[in-house]
N, C-alpha and C positions, 0 to 999 in steps of 0.2 A: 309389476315391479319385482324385480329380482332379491332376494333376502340373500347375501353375504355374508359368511361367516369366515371366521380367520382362527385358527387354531397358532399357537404357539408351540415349536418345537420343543419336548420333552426330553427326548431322547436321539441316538444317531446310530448310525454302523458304525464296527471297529474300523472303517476303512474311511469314515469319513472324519471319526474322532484320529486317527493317525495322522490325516492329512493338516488336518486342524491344528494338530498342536507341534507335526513336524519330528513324529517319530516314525520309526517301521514297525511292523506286525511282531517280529521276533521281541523288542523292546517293549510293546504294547502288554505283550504274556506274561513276559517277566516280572511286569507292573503289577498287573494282575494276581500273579501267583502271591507278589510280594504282600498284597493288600492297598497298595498305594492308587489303586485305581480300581474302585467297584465295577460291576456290570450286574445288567438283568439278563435273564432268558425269557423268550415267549418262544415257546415246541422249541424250534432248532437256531431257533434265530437268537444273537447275540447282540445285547442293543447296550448304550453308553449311556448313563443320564446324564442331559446337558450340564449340569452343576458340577459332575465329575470333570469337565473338562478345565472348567474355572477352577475349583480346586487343586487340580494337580500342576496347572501353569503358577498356582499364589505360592504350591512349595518350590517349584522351581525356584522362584525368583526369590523366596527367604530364603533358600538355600544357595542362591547364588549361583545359577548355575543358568 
């Protein structure tokens, strides 16, 4: 019998958090720089935590936009 495991995504690439929430990479930085959207690093790699992505859509939409 095969043991199965399922992991729950944690985190994403900027490329897949962009596509996700429907911005571009330039806008993504800017986010960034601003604070309005965290990130992690692991060595070189740039990773999103998925909670960052719900959070930045909730100010969206209180901010009406």
């Amino acid at each position: 019998m095969e043991n199965l495991v399922c992991f729950e995504k944690v985190a994403e690439t900027i490329n897949e958090f962009c596509s996700a929430v429907g911005i571009g990479r330039t806008l993504f930085y800017r986010e960034v720089k601003s604070g309005r959207i965290k990130i992690l690093k692991a060595g070189r790699k740039t990773l999103v935590p998925i909670s960052q992505r719900r959070e930045y859509l909730q100010r969206l939409e209180e901010a009406g936009l």
